[in-house]
C-alpha positions in Angstrom: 0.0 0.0 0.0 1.7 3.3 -0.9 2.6 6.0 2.0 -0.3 8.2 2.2 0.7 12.2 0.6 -0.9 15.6 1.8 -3.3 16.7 -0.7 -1.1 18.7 -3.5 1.9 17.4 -2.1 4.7 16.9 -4.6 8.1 15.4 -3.1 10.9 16.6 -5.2 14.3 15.9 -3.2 12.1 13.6 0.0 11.1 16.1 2.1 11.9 18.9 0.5 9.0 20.5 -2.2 9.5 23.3 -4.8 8.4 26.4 -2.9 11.1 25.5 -0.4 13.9 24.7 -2.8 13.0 28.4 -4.7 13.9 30.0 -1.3 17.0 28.1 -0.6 18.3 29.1 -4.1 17.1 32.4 -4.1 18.8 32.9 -0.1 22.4 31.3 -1.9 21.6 33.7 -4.9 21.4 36.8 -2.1 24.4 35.3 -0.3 27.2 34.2 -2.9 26.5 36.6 -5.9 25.5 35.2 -9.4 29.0 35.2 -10.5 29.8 32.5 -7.7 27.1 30.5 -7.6 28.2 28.1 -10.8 31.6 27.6 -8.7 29.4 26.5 -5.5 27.4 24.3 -7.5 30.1 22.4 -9.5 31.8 21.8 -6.4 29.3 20.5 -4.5 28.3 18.5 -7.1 31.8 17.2 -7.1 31.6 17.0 -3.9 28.6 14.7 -3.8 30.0 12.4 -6.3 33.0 11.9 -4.2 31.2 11.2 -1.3 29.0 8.7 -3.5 32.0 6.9 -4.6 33.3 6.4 -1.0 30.0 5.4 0.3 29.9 2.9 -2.6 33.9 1.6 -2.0 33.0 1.1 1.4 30.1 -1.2 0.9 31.7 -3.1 -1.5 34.4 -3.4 0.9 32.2 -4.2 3.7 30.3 -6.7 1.7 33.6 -8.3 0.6 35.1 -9.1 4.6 31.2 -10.6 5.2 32.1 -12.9 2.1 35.1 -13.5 3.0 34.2 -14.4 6.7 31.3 -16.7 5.9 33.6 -18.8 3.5 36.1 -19.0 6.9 33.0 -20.0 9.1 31.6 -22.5 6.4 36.0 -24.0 5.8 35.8 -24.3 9.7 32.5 -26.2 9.7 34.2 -28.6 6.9 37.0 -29.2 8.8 35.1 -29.9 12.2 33.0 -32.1 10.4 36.0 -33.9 8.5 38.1 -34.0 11.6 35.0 -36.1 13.3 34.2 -38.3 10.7 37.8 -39.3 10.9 37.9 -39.8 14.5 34.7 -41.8 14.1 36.3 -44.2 11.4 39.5 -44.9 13.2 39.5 -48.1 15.3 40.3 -47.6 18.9 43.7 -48.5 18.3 44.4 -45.3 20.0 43.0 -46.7 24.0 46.0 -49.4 25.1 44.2 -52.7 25.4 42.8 -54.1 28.0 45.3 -56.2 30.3 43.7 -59.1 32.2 44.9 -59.3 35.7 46.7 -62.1 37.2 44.0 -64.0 39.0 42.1 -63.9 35.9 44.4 -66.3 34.1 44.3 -69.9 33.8 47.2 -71.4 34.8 47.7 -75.1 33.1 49.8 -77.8 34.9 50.3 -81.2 33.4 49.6 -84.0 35.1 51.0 -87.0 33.9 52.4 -90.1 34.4 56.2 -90.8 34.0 57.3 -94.0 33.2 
């Protein structure tokens, strides 16, 4: 559902409507001059491209480290799961075996006759 407008509301730069940018030019035309007023405009249009670009680098940069963090997380989850899959596999040959005790063991005798 769209956001609901004022009545004769037109939204030229968000917030701000014509009437209001017609003052703010006319208050920089009062302040710098006509012959200044290209110079303030090119540069801060230059300004706001610059600032565009660095907004941009950075979330590209940004976005990059989350890549490169989530491959990290998901190598560590391989390895984990490797690692105890391995562990799983391999006999207990790594526990000593079991030693019976002494009185455990059956001791044979022979029992003969000699002749």
């Amino acid at each position: 559902m769209p956001a609901s407008r004022p009545a004769g509301a037109r939204f030229m730069f968000g917030s701000i409507g014509m009437p209001e940018l017609v003052v703010i030019l006319v208050i920089a035309l009062i302040i710098f001059g006509p012959r200044k007023l290209p110079d303030l405009g090119r540069s801060l249009g230059k300004s706001l491209s610059e600032f565009k670009k660095a907004s941009n680098e950075l979330q590209r940069t940004l976005e990059e480290e989350i890549r490169i963090e989530d491959t990290r997380e998901q190598r560590a989850k391989t390895k984990a799961e490797q690692d105890s899959a391995i562990a799983a596999a391999q006999p207990a040959a790594d526990t000593p075996p079991a030693q019976t005790p002494a009185s455990d063991t059956v001791s044979r005798t022979s029992t003969g006759t000699t002749a």
